[in-house]
Structure formats: C-alpha cells, structure tokens
VOMI-220009 format. One record per residue: residue in one letter; x, y, z of N, C-alpha, C, O in turn. Coordinates in pm, whole numbers, padded with zeros to 5 digits, always signed. Layout:
N
AXYZXYZXYZXYZ ...
! end
This chain:
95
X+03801+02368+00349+03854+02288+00241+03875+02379+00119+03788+02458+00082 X+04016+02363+00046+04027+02453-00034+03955+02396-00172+03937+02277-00197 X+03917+02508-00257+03838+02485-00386+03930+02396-00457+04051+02404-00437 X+03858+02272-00576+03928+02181-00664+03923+02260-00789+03819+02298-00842 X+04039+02280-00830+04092+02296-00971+04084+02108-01051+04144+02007-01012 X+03994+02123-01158+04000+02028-01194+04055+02048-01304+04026+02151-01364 X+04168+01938-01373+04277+01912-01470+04207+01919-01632+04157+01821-01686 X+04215+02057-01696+04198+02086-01842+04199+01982-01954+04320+01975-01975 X+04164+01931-02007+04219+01846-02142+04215+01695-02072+04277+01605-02129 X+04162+01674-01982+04238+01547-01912+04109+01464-01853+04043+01507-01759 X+04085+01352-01911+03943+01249-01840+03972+01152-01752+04092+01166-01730 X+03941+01084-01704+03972+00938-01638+03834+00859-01641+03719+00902-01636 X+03870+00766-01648+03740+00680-01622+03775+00522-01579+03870+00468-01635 X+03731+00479-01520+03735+00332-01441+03720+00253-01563+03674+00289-01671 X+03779+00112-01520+03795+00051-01676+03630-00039-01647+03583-00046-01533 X+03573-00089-01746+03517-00163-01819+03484-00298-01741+03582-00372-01731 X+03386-00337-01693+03362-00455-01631+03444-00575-01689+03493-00655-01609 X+03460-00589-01803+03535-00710-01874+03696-00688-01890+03768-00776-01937 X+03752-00537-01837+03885-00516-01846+03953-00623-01727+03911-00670-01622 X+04036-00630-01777+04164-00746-01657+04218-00644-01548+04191-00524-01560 X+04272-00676-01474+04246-00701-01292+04345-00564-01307+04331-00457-01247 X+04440-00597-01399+04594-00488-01424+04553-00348-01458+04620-00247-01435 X+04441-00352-01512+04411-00236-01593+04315-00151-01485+04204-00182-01441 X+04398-00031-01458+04354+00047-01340+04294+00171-01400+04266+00241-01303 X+04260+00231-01505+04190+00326-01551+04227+00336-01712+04325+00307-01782 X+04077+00400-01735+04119+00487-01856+04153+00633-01892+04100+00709-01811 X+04220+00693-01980+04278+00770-01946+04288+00868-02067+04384+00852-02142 X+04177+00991-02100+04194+01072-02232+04265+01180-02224+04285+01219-02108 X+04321+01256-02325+04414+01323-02334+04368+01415-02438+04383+01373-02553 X+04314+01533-02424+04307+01647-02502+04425+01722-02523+04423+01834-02472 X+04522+01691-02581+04671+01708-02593+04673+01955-02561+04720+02021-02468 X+04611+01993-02667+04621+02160-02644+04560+02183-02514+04623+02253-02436 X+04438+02131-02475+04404+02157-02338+04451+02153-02208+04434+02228-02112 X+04524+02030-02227+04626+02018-02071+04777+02049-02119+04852+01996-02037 X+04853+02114-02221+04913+02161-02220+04893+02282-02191+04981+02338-02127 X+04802+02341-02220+04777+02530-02168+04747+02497-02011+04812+02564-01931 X+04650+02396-01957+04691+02391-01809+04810+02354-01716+04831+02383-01598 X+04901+02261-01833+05047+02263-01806+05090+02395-01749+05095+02419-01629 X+05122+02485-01853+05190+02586-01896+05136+02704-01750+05197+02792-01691 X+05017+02659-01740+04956+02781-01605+04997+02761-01466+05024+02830-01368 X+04989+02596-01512+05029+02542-01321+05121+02527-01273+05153+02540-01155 X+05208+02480-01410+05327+02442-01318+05441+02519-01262+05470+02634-01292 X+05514+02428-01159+05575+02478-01092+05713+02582-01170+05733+02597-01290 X+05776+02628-01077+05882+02698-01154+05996+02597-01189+06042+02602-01303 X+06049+02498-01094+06097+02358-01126+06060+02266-01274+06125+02183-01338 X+05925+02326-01291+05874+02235-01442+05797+02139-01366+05765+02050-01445 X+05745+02108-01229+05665+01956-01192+05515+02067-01201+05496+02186-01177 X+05433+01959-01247+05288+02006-01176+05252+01808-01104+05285+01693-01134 X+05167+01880-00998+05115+01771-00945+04949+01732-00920+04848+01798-00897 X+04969+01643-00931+04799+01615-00973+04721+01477-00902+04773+01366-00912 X+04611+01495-00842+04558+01372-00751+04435+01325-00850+04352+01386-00917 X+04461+01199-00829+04314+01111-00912+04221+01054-00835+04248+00943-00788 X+04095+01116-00804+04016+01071-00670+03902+00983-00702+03900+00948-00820 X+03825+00946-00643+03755+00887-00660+03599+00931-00568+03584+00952-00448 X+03478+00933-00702+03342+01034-00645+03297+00951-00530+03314+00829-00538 X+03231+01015-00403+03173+01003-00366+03112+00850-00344+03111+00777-00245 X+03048+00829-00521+02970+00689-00495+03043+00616-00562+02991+00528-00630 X+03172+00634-00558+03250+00553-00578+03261+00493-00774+03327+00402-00824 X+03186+00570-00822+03150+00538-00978+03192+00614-01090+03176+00606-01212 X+03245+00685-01017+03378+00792-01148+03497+00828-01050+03497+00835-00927 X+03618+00854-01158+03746+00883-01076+03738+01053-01198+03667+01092-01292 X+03842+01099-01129+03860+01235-01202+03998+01277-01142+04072+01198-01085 X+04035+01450-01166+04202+01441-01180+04165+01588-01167+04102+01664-01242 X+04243+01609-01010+04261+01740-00994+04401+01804-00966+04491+01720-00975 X+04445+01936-00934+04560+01961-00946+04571+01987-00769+04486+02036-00695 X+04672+01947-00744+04780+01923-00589+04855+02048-00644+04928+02071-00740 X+04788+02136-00512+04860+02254-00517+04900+02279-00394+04889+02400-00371 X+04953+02202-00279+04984+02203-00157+05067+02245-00150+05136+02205-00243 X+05139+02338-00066+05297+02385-00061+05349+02395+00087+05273+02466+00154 X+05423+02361+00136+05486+02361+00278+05492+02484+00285+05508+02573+00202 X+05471+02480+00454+05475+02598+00525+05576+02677+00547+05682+02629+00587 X+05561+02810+00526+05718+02848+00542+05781+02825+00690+05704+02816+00785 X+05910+02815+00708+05977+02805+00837+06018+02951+00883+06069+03024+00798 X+06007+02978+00957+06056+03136+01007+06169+03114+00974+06225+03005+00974 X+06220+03232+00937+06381+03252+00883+06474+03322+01014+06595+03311+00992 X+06447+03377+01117+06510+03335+01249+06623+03293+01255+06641+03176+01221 X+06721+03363+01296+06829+03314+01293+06848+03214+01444+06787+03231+01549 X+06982+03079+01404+06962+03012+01444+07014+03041+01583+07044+03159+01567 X+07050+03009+01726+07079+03034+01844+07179+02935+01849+07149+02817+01827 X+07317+02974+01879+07426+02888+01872+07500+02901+02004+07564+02991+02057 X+07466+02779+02035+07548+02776+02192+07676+02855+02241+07777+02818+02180 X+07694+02932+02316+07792+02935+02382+07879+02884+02455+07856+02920+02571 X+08026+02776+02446+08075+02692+02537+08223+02789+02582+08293+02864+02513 X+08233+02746+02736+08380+02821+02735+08486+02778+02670+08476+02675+02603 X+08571+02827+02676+08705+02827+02613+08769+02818+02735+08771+02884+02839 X+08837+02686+02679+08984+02669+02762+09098+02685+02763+09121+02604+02673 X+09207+02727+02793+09337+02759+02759+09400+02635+02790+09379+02569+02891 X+09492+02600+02678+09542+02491+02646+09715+02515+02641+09782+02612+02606 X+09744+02404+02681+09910+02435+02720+09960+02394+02616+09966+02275+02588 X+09992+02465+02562+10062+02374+02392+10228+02311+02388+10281+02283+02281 X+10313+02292+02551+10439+02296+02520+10408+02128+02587+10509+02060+02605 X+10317+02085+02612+10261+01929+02619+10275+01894+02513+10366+01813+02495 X+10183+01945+02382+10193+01864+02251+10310+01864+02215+10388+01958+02233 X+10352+01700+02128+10426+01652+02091+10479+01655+01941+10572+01597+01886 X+10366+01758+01888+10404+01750+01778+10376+01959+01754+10403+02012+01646 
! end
C-alpha cells in the first residue's frame, strides 16, 4: 500500500449531531497552506485530486491526495493486417 500524503491547509470533520441530514461535512481551509500544496501537486493540466476517507472507527473523515496514474501502454507499434489485392477490371465501371 502506497504511503498517504495528507492534504496541507485542509480539515474535514463530520457534521454535528444536531446538523440536518444534507449537511455532509465540515470543511476548513487554511487558504496559504493548501495553496503551496496546490502549487506542489498538481498536475501539469492544473487538476490535483484528492480522496476524503473515513478513520477506521469510523469517527473522523480526513483528505488525502489521489496520486494514481495509469499504466503506461507499450508504445509498440501496431500490427496491421495484410489483405490481398485484387485486380479490378475498370472498363465494367460505368462511370
């Protein structure tokens, strides 16, 4: 299992026994902190991606960074059929 980078500047926390049903977390924002982890992670596109999990005993959520990247495909060139060739009478066509 690869090591968790956990998200700079950035809290979560489960809402509040008395919060309504809608309200799916709370959510702090150390604005300079997760911009400098912005600025480190992200992609060359400009996305960073980020998973919000949930501990163990189920009693804190937290926010790590999704750094998964597809596998490369061999670059292999592709194998392109060979079909015969037919000689075609062209004084048939009509046009």
């Amino acid at each position: 299992m690869a090591e968790k980078t956990f998200v700079d500047g950035f809290i979560a926390k489960l809402p509040h026994a008395k919060a309504p049903d809608f309200v799916v977390a709370h959510l702090s924002i150390k604005a300079k902190e997760l911009i400098a982890f912005i600025e480190k992670y992200q992609k060359p596109d400009g996305w960073l991606n980020l998973d919000l999990l949930k501990s163990k005993d189920g009693q804190k959520i937290y926010a790590v960074l999704n750094d998964w990247k597809p596998e490369q495909k061999n670059s292999s060139p592709s194998v392109v059929p060979e079909y015969p060739v037919e000689e075609i009478d062209e004084s048939g066509i009509p046009f």
